[in-house]
C-alpha positions, 0 to 999 in steps of 0.5 A: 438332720434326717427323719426316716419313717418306714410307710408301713402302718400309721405313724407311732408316737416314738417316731413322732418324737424322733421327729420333733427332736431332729426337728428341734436339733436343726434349727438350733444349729442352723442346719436343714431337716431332711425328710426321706421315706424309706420305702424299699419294702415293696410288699408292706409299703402303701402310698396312704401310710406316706401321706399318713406320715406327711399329714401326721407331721403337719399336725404336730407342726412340722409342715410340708415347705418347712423341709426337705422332702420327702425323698423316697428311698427307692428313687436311689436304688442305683446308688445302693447297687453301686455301694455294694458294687465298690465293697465288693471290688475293694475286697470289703465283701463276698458272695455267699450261698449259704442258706440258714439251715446250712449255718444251723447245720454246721454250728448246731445251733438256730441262735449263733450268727453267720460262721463265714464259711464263704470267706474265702471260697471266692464265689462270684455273683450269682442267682441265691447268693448274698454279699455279705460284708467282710467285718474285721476280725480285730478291734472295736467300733466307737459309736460317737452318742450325743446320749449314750456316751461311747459304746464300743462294740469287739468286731470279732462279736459281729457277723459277717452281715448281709448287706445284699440279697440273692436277687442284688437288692441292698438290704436296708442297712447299706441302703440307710447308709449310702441315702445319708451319704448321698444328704451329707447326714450329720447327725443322726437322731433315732430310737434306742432299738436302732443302737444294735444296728449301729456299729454294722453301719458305722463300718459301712461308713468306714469302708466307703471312706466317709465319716460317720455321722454323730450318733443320738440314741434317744431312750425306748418308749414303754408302756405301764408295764416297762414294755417297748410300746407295740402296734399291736398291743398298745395305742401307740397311732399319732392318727388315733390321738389325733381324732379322738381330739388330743390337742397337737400342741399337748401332743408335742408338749407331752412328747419332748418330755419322754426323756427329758424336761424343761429347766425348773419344776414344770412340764407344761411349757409353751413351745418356745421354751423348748425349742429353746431350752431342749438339749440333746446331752441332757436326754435320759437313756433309761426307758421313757414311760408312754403315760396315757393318764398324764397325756391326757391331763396335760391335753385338759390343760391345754383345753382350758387354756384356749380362748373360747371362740378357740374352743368352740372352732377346735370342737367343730370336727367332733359336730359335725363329723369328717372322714376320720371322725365318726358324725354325731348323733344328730342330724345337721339341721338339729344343730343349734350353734348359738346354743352350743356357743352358750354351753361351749365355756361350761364344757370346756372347763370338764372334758380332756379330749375333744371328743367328749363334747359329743356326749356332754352336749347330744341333749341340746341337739336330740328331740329326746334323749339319749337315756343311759339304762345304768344311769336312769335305774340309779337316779330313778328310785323310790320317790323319783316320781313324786319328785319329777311331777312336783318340780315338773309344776314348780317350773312351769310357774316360774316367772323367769326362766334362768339358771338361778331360779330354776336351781333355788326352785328345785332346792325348795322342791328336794327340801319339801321332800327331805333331799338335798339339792344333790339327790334332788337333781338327780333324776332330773339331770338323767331326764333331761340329759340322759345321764348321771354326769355331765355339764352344770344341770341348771345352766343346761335347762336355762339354754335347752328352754322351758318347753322342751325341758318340761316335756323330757320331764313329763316323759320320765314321769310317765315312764315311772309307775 
């Protein structure tokens, strides 16, 4: 099995689920996973977007020394010329100096295919000319797929395709096929986008005389709208999922159920079963729906099913910043860890992703905090003056300084005043927290302490005409 990534941008999710699956297959029949990157575009490769690819397989764990790997394209280039070399001496293919406009002149039309002109004209190599193979004129090609069944395409529907430039590099096609010759490929498992392409490589095969491999075209990634999941318009970075503290095992997870899932009514599997239980026959070849929201869902589950010192380990990043995660708002020496340890189990039961500690917890950290404008005009209305001083002496005469008592104090002070316990707390939380919502008000004044909740209150109070 073979993963052949292209370095030319960050690692898409599709290609992450190319991987696993590849992955997965070869080590249920007890074959090798190859990893080779296909980096014979010279003008878009760029060695960051190699290590990007080796370091997005790492987190979803398939690490580097459990592999093959990686080749490079590249270091085969005198194979590929020689390839090309051998189908032109066997009459399989010819040069051809017709440039586009040429076939849009002959044919009238920018949308038909090469019209083989230069058939039979018997060019030799030279600057400008392409080879091109020679596609028979008769019969089909039977793509063997493990997912879609057997696909037959009429070879007199395929053009004579170029499989060398005018400059004598071979075009990506022959390349792709002499690299799984060279690895003794046996299996291919890639997206449904690379199906067009097939019956031109598997002819390539045929020509060479080796046996194709067998084919597994799994189903197209799509967002919302049914469209293929695009760079451009869709966040689609493995990278991005990452530092904005998606789980790897959620990732994984959530990845192997694009067009497919585990026996039973369940989705959310340890990786095990997957392992054990993924078949390729059982793959849907409709569109797979990239869902965001249920990714999202699934990367709280796995959150919550983390120990807590686990927890507290995976937010670290998110604390203290790193290269890829931007630092938070405090200053490290602002940093309290016995007190994030304390808030660290109230946490983790409401966020989704690991970035979201930040702002849940910034108010432990800040000599002041950080007031959301939206926030304060909806907790600080009529009477929230009032409010805040009576619950400002409330608590400071409290004997105990916990959770409890400041809960059942507040409740006494928002009842005096017809409120319940609800409405009360609000102005409160956006005092000393900064917003509307966030961790569990009473458990997070107990950790922030009496002095510095009781000062945020006075603050909010002098702000209030």
């Amino acid at each position: 099995m073979r993963f052949a990534p292209s370095p030319t941008g960050m690692f898409h999710v599709g290609g992450a689920r190319s991987a696993l699956q590849n992955w997965i297959y070869a080590k249920q029949q007890g074959g090798v996973f190859v990893l080779r990157i296909e980096d014979t575009d010279a003008a878009r490769n760029k060695p960051e977007w190699t290590e990007g690819i080796l370091s997005a397989l790492d987190w979803i764990g398939i690490e580097r020394g459990g592999y093959e790997g990686p080749y490079f394209q590249s270091q085969n280039a005198g194979e590929h010329r020689a390839a090309a070399q051998r189908l032109h001496d066997a009459g399989r293919a010819y040069f051809c100096d017709c440039t586009r406009e040429d076939v849009q002149a002959r044919t009238g039309s920018q949308y038909t295919g090469y019209d083989g002109f230069c058939r039979d004209r018997g060019l030799e190599a030279g600057e400008g000319r392409a080879l091109r193979f020679r596609t028979p004129d008769e019969g089909v090609t039977v793509v063997v797929d493990l997912v879609r069944g057997e696909p037959t395409f009429e070879n007199k529907l395929i053009e004579d395709f170029v499989i060398a430039r005018g400059d004598g590099s071979p075009v990506f096609l022959l390349a792709n096929v002499v690299d799984d010759m060279t690895m003794g490929i046996t299996h291919v498992i890639r997206a449904e986008e690379h199906l067009p392409n097939t019956p031109k490589q598997q002819l390539l095969w045929d020509a060479l005389g080796v046996k194709p491999p067998i084919w597994a075209h799994v189903p197209v990634v799509v967002n919302e709208k049914r469209q293929k999941l695009s760079k451009r318009r869709d966040k689609v970075a493995l990278e991005a999922y990452k530092d904005e503290g998606y789980l790897a095992g959620a990732m994984r997870n959530y990845l192997m159920l694009l067009g497919w899932a585990p026996s039973g009514d369940r989705e959310i599997v340890p990786w095990s079963v997957i392992e054990d239980e993924f078949r390729l026959d059982e793959v849907n070849p409709s569109p797979a729906f990239f869902d965001e929201k249920k990714l999202r869902a699934f990367n709280g589950e796995y959150i919550r099913a983390l120990g807590v010192d686990e927890f507290v380990a995976a937010c670290q990043p998110w604390l203290t910043g790193t290269d890829t995660i931007a630092p938070p708002p405090w200053q490290p020496e602002e940093f309290d860890a016995e007190a994030f340890a304390a808030v660290a189990p109230l946490a983790q039961t409401r966020i989704a992703v690991l970035s979201e500690i930040v702002p849940n917890v910034d108010f432990l950290f800040l000599a002041a905090p950080l007031i959301d404008e939206a926030a304060w005009a909806k907790a600080m209305k009529e009477g929230a003056a009032d409010l805040l001083a009576a619950a400002v002496a409330a608590f400071e005469a409290l004997a105990t300084w916990d959770a409890e008592s400041l809960k059942s104090t507040l409740e006494a002070v928002g009842a005096e005043r017809g409120l319940k316990l609800g409405k009360a707390q609000a102005p409160v939380r956006v005092a000393v927290t900064g917003r509307t919502v966030g961790l569990p008000l009473f458990e997070s004044l107990e950790v922030l302490g009496r002095e510095r909740t009781l000062s945020r209150l006075r603050a909010a109070r002098v702000r209030l005409p």
